[in-house]
C-alpha positions in Angstrom: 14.9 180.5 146.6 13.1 184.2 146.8 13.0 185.3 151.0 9.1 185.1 150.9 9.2 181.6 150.1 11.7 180.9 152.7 9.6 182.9 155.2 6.7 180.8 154.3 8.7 177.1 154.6 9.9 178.3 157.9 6.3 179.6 158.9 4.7 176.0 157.8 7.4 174.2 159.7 6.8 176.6 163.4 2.8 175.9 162.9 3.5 172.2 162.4 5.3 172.0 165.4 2.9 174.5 167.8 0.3 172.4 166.5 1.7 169.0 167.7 0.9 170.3 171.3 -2.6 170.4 170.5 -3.3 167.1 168.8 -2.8 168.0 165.4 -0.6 165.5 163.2 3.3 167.1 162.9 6.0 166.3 160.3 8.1 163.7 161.2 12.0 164.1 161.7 12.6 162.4 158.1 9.8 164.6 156.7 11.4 167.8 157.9 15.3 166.5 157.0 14.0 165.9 153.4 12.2 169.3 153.2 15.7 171.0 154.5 17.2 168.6 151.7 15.0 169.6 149.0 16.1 173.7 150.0 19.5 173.0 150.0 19.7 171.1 146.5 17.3 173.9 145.2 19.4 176.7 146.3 21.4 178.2 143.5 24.3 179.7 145.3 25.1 176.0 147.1 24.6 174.5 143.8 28.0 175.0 142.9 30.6 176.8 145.3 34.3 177.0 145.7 35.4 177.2 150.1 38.4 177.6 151.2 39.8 176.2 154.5 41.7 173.8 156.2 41.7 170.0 156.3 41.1 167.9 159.7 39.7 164.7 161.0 40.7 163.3 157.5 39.9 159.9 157.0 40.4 157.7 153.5 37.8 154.8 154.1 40.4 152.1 152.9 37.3 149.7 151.8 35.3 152.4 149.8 37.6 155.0 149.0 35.9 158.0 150.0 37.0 160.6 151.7 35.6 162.0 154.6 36.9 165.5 156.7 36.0 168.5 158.4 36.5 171.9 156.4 37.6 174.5 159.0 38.9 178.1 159.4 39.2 180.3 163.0 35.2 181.0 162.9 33.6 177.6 161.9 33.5 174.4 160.7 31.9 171.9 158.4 31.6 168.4 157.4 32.6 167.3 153.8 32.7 164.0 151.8 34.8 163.4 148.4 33.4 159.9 147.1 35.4 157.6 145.4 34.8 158.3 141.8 36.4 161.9 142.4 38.5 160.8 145.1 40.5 158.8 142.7 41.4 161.8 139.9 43.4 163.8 142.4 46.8 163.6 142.0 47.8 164.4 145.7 46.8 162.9 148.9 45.0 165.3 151.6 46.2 165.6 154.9 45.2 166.8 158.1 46.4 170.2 158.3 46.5 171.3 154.3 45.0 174.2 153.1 42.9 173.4 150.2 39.4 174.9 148.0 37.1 172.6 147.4 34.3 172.3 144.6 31.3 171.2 144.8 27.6 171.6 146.3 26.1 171.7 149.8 23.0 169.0 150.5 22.4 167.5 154.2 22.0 163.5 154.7 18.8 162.7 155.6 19.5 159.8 158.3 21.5 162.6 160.6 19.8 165.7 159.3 23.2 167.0 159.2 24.7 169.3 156.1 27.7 168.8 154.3 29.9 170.0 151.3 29.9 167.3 148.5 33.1 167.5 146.9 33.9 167.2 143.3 37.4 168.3 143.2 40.0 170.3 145.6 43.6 172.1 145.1 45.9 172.6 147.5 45.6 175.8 148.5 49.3 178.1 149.0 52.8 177.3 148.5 53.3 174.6 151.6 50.2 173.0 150.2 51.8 172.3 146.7 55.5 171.2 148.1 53.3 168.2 150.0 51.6 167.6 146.2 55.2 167.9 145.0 57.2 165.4 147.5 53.9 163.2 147.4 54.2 162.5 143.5 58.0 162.5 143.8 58.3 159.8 146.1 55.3 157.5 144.4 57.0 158.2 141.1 60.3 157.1 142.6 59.3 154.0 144.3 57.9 153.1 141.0 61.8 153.4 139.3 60.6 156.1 137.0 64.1 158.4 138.4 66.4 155.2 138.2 69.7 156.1 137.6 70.3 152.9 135.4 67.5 154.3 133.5 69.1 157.9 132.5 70.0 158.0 128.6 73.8 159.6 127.9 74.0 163.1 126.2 76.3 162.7 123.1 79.6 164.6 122.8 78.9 166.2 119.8 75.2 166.6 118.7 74.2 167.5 115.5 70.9 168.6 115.9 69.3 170.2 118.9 65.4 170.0 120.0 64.1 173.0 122.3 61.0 172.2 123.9 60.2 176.0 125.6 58.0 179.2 124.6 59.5 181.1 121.8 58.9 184.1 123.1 60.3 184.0 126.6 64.0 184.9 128.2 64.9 181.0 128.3 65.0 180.7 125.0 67.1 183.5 124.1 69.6 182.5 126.7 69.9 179.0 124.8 70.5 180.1 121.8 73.0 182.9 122.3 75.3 180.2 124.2 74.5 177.5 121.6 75.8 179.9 118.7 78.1 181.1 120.8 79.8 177.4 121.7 79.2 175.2 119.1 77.4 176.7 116.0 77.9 173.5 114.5 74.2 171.8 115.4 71.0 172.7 114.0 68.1 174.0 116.3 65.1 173.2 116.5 62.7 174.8 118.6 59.3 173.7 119.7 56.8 176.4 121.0 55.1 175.4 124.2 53.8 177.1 126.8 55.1 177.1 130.1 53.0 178.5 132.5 48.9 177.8 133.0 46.3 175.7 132.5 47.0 173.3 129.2 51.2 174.1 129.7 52.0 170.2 130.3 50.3 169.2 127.7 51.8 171.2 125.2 55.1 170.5 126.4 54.2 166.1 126.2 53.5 167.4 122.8 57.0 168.7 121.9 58.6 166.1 123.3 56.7 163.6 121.2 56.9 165.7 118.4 61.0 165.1 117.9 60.7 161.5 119.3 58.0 160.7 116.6 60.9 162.3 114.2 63.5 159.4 114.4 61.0 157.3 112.7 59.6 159.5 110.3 62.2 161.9 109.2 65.7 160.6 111.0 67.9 163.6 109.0 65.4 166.4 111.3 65.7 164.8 114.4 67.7 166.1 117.4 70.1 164.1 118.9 68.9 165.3 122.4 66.0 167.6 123.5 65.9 170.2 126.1 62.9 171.5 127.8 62.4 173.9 130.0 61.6 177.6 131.3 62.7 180.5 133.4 62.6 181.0 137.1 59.4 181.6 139.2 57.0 180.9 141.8 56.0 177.5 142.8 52.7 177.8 141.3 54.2 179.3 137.8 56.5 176.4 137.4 53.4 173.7 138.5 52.8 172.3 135.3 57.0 170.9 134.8 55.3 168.6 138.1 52.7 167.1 136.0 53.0 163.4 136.5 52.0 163.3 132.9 54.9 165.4 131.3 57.3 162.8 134.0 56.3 160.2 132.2 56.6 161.5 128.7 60.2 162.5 129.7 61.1 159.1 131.2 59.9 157.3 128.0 61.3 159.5 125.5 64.2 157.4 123.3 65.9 161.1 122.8 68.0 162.0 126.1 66.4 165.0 127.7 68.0 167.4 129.5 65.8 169.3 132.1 66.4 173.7 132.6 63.5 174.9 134.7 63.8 178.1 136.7 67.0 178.7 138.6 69.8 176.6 140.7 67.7 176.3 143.4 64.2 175.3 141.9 63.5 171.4 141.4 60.7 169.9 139.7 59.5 166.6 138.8 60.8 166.7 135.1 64.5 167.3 136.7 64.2 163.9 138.2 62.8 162.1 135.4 65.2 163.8 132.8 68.5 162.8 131.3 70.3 165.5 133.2 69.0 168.2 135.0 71.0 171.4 134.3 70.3 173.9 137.3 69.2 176.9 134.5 68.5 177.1 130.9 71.4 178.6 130.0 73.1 175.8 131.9 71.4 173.6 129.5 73.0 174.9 126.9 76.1 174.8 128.2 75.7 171.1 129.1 74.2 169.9 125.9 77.4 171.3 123.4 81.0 171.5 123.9 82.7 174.3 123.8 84.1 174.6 120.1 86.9 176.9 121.1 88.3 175.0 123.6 88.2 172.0 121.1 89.8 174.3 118.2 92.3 174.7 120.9 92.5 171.0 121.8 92.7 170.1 117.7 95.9 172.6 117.5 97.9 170.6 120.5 96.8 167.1 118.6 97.9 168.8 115.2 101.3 170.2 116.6 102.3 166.6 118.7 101.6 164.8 115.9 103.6 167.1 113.8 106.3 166.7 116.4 105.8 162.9 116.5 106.1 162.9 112.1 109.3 164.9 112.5 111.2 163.0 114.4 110.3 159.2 113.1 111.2 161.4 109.7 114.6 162.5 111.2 115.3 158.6 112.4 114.4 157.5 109.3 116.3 159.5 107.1 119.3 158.7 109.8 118.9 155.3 108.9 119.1 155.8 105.6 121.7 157.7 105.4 123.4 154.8 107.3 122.5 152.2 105.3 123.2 154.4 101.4 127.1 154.5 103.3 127.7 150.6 103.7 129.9 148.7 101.4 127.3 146.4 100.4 125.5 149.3 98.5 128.4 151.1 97.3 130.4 148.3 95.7 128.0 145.9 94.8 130.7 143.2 93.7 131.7 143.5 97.3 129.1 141.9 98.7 129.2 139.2 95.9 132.2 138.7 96.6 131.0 138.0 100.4 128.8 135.8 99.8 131.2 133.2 97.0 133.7 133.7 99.8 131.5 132.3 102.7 130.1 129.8 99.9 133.4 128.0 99.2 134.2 128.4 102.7 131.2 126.0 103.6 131.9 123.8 100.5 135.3 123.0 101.9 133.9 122.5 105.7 131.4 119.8 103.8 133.8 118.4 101.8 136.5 117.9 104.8 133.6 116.5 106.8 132.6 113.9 104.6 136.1 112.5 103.2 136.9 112.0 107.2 133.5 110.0 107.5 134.1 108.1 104.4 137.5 107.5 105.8 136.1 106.6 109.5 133.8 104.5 107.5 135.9 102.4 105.6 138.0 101.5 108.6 135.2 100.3 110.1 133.9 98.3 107.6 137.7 96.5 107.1 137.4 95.9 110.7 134.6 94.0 110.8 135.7 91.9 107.4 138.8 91.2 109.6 136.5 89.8 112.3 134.8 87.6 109.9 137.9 86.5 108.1 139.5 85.0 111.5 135.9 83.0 112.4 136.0 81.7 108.6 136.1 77.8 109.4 137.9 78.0 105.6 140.9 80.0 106.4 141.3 77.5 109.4 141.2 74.6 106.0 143.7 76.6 104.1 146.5 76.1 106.9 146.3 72.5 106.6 143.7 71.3 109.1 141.0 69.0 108.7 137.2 69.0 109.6 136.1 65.6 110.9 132.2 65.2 110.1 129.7 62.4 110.6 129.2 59.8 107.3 126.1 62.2 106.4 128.1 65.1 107.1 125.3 66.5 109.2 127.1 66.4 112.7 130.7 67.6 113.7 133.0 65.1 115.3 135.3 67.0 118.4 136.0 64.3 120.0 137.5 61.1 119.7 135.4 59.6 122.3 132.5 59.4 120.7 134.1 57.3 117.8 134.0 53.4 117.9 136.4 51.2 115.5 134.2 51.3 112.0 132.8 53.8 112.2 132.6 55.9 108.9 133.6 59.5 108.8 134.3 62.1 106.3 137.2 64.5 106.5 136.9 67.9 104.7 139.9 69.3 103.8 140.1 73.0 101.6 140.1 71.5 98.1 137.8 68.6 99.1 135.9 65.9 101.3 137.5 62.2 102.5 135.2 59.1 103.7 137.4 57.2 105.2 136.9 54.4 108.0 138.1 54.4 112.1 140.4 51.3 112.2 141.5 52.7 116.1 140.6 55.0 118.4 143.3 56.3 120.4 142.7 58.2 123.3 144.9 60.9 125.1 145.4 59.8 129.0 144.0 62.9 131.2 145.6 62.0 133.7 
């Protein structure tokens, strides 16, 4: 707004008020906090402006999600709000004490008549204010399991394809490849140019990452077996964009493993968590990615000359044993062994033959035995030595005894050549007694 016209707002506003002590109508407190309003939305320089300062009385309204603080440095003060809708897009949390530039416009509430700074966005502000942003997304990323060691992919042994994910034109990538060629020239590079550093940087690297991933499916020949991705050292601030939440993500989901090489030993970022493997620089990377080939050449000779060593001598025990074997008997005279073998064959014939005349023998004693046996119960041989058998008339019953024979009674007495019926004319009976 030009001075005269502020001259002549603040003029109006003085007369109002001199002439409210003489009866004439004054603006009211609303009327004058609008007015103040209307100069400071009009204003071209508040419009849009960029403070810097540091953060107090901070307070996240936990039903609305706005943000409401005081804006200070050593000579003043003033009150700013950050509603919701903006609120949300940061990717940090403020705190009391940070160091921060805000966006945004100046306008005063009309209820309080009090100005403010509307804010549309903030950055931390210095190198403290960035390590919060960093341990802030590095603990919310790792309560969510996105660093989970059960998670990390392997690196293989012996890749046959590398992916770099770097700027082609910076030290890093030189580093890599002279110790790549150097160690294994085996595996194929493949280099992805990405920037590193600025606005746009994580993005580009996402990009690279995808890019090799998006190879398994479409070319799996050109893909890498793992990827690394990284950058030389620096300042907090130049190696920002490798703490993208974004880029984390993209690491963490990547099916390649990914090995992480940003700035030196003792720089970390949030891609080293959410990597693979972090290697401490890129030409650790490198180093970590391929095995060493002449150390492995080496390796290869010791395996060649044991197993030489191991050939040789089962060689020497074999031929030993050969040379034992072309000296037996069996192999120089072979009637000899035939000879062997009809011996020990009419040995075992005569064993078998001895064995079975002695059963036959054993056997035929037995059975003349037992014919023996039969013979003396043969009630015929007892016939043949003069004795008779006394049967009843029917012949059905034996008679032992004279007792239970009466005078008349008919009986029949077989004799060897034949059978007798005869009749009992007396019964006599031996005295016991």
């Amino acid at each position: 707004m030009p001075p005269e016209r502020l001259c002549f707002a603040a003029d109006a506003i003085f007369l109002n008020a001199m002439n409210n002590t003489t009866g004439i109508e004054a603006l009211s407190v609303t009327a004058l906090n609008e007015y103040i309003k209307t100069l400071l939305d009009t204003d071209d320089v508040l419009a849009a402006i960029a403070v810097r300062g540091e953060i107090s009385n901070f307070k996240n309204h936990y039903q609305t999600g706005h943000f409401y603080f005081t804006l200070k440095d050593d000579g003043g003060c003033i009150a700013a709000v950050m509603f919701r809708s903006y609120a949300s897009r940061l990717d940090f949390v403020p705190e009391n004490g940070m160091k921060a530039v805000l966006f945004g416009h100046v306008s005063s509430y009309v209820k309080s008549g009090q100005y403010q700074i509307y804010v549309t966005d903030m950055i931390p502000d210095g190198a403290g204010a960035l390590y919060l942003r960093f341990e802030q997304l590095k603990a919310r990323l790792e309560a969510e399991g996105l660093f989970d060691a059960s998670k990390k992919k392997p690196i293989p042994k012996y890749p046959e394809r590398i992916g770099i994910v770097t700027s082609p034109t910076g030290a890093a990538i030189q580093d890599i490849l002279n110790i790549l060629g150097r160690r294994y020239p085996y595996a194929g590079v493949t280099v992805y140019p990405a920037l590193v550093q600025g606005a746009g940087a994580a993005a580009t690297l996402c990009a690279g990452i995808e890019y090799f991933n998006s190879l398994a499916d479409t070319s799996p020949n050109e893909a890498p077996d793992v990827i690394i991705i990284g950058r030389g050292g620096g300042s907090i601030e130049d190696l920002w964009q490798f703490n993208d939440e974004g880029l984390a993500r993209t690491i963490a989901a990547s099916r390649i493993p990914v090995i992480s090489a940003v700035g030196h030993e003792t720089d970390f970022t949030i891609a080293d968590f959410a990597a693979d493997l972090r290697a401490p620089t890129p030409s650790a990377a490198a180093e970590q990615a391929v095995p060493d080939s002449a150390r492995l050449l080496v390796q290869l000779s010791n395996v060649e000359a044991r197993c030489r060593a191991l050939l040789c001598s089962r060689l020497e025990r074999e031929r030993a044993r050969l040379a034992a074997a072309s000296s037996r008997r069996s192999l120089t005279d072979p009637l000899y062994l035939f000879e062997t073998r009809r011996t020990a064959l009419l040995m075992t014939e005569e064993r078998f033959s001895s064995l079975y005349s002695m059963k036959l023998k054993n056997a035929r004693a037995e059975y003349l035995a037992k014919v023996a046996s039969l013979e003396a119960m043969n009630p015929l041989a007892v016939l043949s030595r003069g004795y008779a058998a006394v049967r009843s008339d029917d012949g059905r019953r034996m008679i032992t005894d004279a007792a239970g024979l009466e005078k008349g009674d008919r009986i029949r007495l077989s004799m060897r050549d034949g059978d007798i019926a005869a009749t009992v004319d007396e019964v006599l009976r031996k005295d016991n007694g």
